[in-house]
N, C-alpha and C positions, 0 to 999 in steps of 0.2 A: 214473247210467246214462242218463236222458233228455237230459241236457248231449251225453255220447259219442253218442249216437243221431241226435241233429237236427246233430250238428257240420257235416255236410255241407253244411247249409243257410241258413245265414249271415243271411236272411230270418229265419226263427226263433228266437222266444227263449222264453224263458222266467219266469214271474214269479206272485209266490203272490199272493195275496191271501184277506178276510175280508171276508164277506157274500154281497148279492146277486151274482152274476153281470153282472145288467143293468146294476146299479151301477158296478160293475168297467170295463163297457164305457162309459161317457157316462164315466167320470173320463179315461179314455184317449181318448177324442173317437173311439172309434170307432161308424161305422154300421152294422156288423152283427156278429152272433156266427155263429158256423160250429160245428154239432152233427151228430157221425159218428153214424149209426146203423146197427147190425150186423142185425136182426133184426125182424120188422114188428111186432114186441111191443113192442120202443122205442120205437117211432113213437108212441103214445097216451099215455105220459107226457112224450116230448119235445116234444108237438104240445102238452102243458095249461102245461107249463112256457115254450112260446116264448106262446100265448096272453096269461097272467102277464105277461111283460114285456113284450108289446109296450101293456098298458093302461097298465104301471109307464113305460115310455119309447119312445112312438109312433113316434119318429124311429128306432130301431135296428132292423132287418129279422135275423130268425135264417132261417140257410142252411141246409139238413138235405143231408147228404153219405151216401151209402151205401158200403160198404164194399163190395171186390171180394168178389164171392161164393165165393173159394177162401177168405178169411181170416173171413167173416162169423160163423164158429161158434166164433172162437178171443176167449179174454179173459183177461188177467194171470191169473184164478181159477184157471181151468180147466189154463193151462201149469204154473203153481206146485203144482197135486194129482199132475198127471203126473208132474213131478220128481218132488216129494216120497214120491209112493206108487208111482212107480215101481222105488224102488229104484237107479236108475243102469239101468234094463233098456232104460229109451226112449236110445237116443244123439243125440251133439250132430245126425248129420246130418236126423234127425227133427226134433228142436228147430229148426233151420235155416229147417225147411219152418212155420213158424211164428211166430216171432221174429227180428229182426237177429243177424246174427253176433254182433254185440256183445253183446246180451241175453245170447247162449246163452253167452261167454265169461265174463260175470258171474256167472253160473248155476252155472258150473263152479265158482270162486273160494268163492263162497260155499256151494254145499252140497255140495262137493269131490265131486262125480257129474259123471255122461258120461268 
């Protein structure tokens, strides 16, 4: 689903990895991590966690990103209870206003709702 989602953007990829984060990043030679925050509640574990690695790898700077404030209150969690505990009652054009097309196409597929 996140392959279909970023296709657009050619710049992005995708790739897993195990462990640190910070780690992750110096194996990759990169200089900085880039961390969304939806809510000012995240902010005080993303600020102890970028803290953490900036003593684990001095050189990498984390970017804190804010989320546009129509989408700050939405998270995989919260759309997946909707579906699911809604029955099929919320539709796709709801879902829409929430997720990419493509999400809510997924959605469909698999919990054959909307």
């Amino acid at each position: 689903m996140l392959e279909a989602v970023i296709e657009p953007y050619p710049q992005a990829t995708i790739d897993g990895y195990t462990g640190l984060t910070v780690h992750y990043a110096q194996e990759r030679g990169a200089c900085a991590i880039v961390r969304g925050l939806r809510e000012v509640s995240d902010f005080e574990w993303e600020f102890k966690m970028a803290r953490m690695n900036q003593q684990i790898a001095p050189d990498i700077d984390t970017l804190f990103m804010m989320a546009n404030t129509q989408y700050a209150h939405i998270s995989s969690t919260l759309v997946m209870e909707v579906v699911q505990m809604g029955q099929g009652k919320v539709g796709a054009e709801k879902l829409r206003e929430m997720v990419p097309a493509i999400v809510v196409e997924f959605i469909k597929k698999k919990f054959d709702v909307l």
